[in-house]
C-alpha positions as CSV (number, residue, x, y, z in Angstrom):
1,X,68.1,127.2,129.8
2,X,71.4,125.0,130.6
3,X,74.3,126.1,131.8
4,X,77.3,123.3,130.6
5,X,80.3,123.9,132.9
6,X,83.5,121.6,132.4
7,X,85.4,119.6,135.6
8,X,88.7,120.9,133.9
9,X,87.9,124.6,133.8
10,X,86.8,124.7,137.7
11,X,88.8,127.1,139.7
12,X,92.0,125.0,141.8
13,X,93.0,125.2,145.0
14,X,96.5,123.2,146.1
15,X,98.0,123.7,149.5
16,X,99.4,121.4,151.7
17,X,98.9,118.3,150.0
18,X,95.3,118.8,149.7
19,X,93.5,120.0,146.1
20,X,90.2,121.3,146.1
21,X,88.1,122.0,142.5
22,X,85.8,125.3,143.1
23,X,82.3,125.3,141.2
24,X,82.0,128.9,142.3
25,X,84.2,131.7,143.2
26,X,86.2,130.8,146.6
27,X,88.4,132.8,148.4
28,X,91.4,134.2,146.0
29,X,89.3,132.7,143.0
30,X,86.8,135.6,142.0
31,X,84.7,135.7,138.7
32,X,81.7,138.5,139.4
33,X,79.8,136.2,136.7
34,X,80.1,133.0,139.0
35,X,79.5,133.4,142.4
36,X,76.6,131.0,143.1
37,X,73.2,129.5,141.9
38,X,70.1,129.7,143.5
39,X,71.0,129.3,147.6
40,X,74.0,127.2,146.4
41,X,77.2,129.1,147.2
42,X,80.0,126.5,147.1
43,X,80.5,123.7,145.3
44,X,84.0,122.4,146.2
45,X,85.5,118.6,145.2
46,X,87.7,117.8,148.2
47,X,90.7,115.2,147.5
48,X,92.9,115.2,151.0
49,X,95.8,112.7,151.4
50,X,96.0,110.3,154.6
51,X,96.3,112.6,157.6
52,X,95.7,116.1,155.5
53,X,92.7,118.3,155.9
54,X,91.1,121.4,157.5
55,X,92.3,122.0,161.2
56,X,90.1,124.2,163.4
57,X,88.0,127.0,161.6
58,X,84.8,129.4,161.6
59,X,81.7,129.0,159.8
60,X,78.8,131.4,160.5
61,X,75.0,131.2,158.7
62,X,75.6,128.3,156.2
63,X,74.0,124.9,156.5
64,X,77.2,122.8,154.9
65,X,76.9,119.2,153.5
66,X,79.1,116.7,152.7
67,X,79.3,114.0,150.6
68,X,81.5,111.1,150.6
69,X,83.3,109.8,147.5
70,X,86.0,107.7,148.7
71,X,87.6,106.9,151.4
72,X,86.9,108.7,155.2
73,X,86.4,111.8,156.8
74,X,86.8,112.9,160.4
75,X,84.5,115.9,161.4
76,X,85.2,117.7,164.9
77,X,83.0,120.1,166.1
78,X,81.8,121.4,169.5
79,X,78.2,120.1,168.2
80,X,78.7,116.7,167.0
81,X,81.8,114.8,165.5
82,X,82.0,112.1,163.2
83,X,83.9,110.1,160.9
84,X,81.8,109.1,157.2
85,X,82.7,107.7,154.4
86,X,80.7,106.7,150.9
87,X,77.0,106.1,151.6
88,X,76.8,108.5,154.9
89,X,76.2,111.8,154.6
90,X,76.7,114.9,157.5
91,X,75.2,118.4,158.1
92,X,76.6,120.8,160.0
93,X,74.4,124.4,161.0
94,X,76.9,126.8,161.4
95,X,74.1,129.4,162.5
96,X,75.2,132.1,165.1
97,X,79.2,130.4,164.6
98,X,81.1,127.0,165.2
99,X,84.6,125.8,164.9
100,X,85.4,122.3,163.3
101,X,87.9,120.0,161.7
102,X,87.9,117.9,159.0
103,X,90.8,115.6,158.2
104,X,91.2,112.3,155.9
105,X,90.9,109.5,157.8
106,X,92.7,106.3,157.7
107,X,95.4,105.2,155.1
108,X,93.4,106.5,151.7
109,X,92.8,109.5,150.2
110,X,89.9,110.7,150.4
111,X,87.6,112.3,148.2
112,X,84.2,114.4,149.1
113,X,81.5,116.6,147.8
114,X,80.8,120.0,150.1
115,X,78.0,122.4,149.3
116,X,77.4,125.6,151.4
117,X,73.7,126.6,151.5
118,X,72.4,129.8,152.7
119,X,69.8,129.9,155.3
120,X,66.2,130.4,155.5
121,X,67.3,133.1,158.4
122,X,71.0,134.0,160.0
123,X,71.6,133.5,163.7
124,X,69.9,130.1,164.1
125,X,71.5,127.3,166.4
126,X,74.3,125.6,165.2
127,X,74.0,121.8,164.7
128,X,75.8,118.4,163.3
129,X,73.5,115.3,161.7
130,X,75.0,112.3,160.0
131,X,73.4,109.2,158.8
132,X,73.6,106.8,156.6
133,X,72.2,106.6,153.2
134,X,70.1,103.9,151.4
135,X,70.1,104.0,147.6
136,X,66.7,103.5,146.3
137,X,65.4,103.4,142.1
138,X,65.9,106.9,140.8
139,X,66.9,109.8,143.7
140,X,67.3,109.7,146.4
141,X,66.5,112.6,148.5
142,X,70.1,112.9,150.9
143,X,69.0,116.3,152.4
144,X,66.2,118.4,152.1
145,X,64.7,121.7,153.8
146,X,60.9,121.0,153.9
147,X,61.3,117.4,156.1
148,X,61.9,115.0,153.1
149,X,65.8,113.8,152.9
150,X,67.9,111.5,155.1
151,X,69.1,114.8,157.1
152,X,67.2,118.4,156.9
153,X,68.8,121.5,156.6
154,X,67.5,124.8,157.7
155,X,66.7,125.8,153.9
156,X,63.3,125.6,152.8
157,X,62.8,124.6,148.8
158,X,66.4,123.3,148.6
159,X,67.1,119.6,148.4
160,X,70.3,117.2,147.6
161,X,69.3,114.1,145.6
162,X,71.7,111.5,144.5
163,X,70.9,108.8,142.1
164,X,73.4,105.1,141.0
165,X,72.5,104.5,137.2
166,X,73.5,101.6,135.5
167,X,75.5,101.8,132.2
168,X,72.1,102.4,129.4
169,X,70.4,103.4,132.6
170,X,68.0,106.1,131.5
171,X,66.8,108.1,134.5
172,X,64.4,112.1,134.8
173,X,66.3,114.8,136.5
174,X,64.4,116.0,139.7
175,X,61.4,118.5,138.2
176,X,62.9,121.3,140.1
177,X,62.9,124.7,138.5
178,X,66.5,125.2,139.8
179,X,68.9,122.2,139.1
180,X,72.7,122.2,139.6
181,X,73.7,118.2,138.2
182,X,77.4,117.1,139.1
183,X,78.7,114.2,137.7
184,X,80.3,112.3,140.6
185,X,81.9,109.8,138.5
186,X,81.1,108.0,135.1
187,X,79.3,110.0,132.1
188,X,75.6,110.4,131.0
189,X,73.7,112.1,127.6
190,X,71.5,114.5,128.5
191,X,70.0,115.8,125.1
192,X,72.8,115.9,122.7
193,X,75.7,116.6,125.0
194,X,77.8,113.7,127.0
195,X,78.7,114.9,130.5
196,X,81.5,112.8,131.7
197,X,82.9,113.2,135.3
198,X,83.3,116.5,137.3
199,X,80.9,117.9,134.6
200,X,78.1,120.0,135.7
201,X,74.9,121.6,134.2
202,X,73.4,124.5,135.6
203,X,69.5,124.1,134.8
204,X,67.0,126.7,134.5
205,X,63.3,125.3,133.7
206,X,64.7,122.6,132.8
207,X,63.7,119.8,135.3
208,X,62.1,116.3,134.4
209,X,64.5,116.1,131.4
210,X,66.2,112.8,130.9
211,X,69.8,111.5,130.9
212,X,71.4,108.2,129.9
213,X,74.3,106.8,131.8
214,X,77.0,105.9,129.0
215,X,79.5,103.2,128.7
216,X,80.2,102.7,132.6
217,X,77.9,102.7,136.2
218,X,77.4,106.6,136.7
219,X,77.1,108.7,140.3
220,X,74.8,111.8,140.0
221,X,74.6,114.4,142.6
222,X,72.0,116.9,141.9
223,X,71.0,120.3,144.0
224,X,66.8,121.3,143.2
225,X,65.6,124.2,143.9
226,X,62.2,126.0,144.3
227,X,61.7,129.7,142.0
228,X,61.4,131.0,145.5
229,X,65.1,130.4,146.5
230,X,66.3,133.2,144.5
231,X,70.0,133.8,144.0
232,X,72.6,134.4,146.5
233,X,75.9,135.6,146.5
234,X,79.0,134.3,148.4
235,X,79.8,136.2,151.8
């Protein structure tokens, strides 16, 4: 089964400068029929002018990563503080609670991916990783829970994979039972359906399926999933 979602009908957040695009429901946004997939709770595309963001605030159980786009992003915490930008990625275990910041950096805008995973258990020790990311051919695994990605993440059969294709670049989706595919920027067919950016398709039993990247160089950004994940709703 696939699940096509369009970019345009994604719920909106714009507040202080800042718009955010929900995948899921998110705070005042609630649809009871869209609350997550697999351990995959929030989706949200981030654009923050220069000097806007998120000043101090809680997170509890949720291993959150972040994905660069464009341009920087400072992250303040009590357990680690960075600033990243396209090709680095960060973790942070919220765990038992932590407090951070994150703020656009610089003189761009910037523009980032942020996924909030649930937990293999609550209550664990909060933590920050960030690191830098080199592309290979096909995916490449940016975070993973079972020891195989550029940064782990307390969540065991859930991994973060990001591929670069070429225009005519065909490429196989990760063979993942569970797959949630976001097009970061530039389009791809998979089957009969173009996908251009902001796109997503929700994938059940689906995985090893190819795409094409069409007409211009393509970003993928793909959640997998093991069956044993099961389905969580947001908290």
């Amino acid at each position: 089964m696939i699940d096509y979602h369009s970019g345009s009908a994604r719920f909106v957040t714009r507040t202080e400068g800042r718009t955010t695009w929900h995948s899921f429901s998110f705070g005042a946004h609630y649809d009871p029929g869209n609350v997550g997939f697999a351990r995959l709770v929030a989706h949200n595309d981030e654009l923050l002018p220069p000097g806007t963001g998120y000043d101090d605030h809680p997170h509890t159980d949720l291993e959150i990563v972040t994905w660069v786009l464009s341009g920087a992003l400072r992250h303040t915490s009590s357990v680690g503080s960075a600033v990243i930008g396209p090709g680095q990625v960060q973790r942070l275990s919220a765990g038992s609670g932590v407090v951070h910041s994150e703020v656009a950096d610089g003189r761009e805008t910037t523009q980032f991916l942020q996924a909030w995973v649930r937990p293999d258990e609550p209550g664990l020790v909060p933590g920050y990783v960030s690191a830098e990311v080199a592309h290979t051919d096909g995916w490449t695994c940016v975070a993973d829970g079972d020891g195989q990605g550029v940064v782990p993440i307390s969540a065991r059969g859930a991994s973060l994979n990001v591929a670069e294709l070429g225009i005519g670049q065909r490429l196989s989706l990760p063979e993942a039972p569970k797959l949630h595919v976001f097009v970061a920027h530039g389009r791809v067919r998979l089957g009969e359906r173009t996908l251009a950016a902001a796109d997503v398709a929700r994938m059940l039993d689906e995985g090893g399926r190819e795409v094409v990247a069409e007409e211009e160089d393509t970003q993928l950004v793909a959640w997998a999933f093991a069956a044993a994940t099961g389905s969580a709703p947001l908290g």
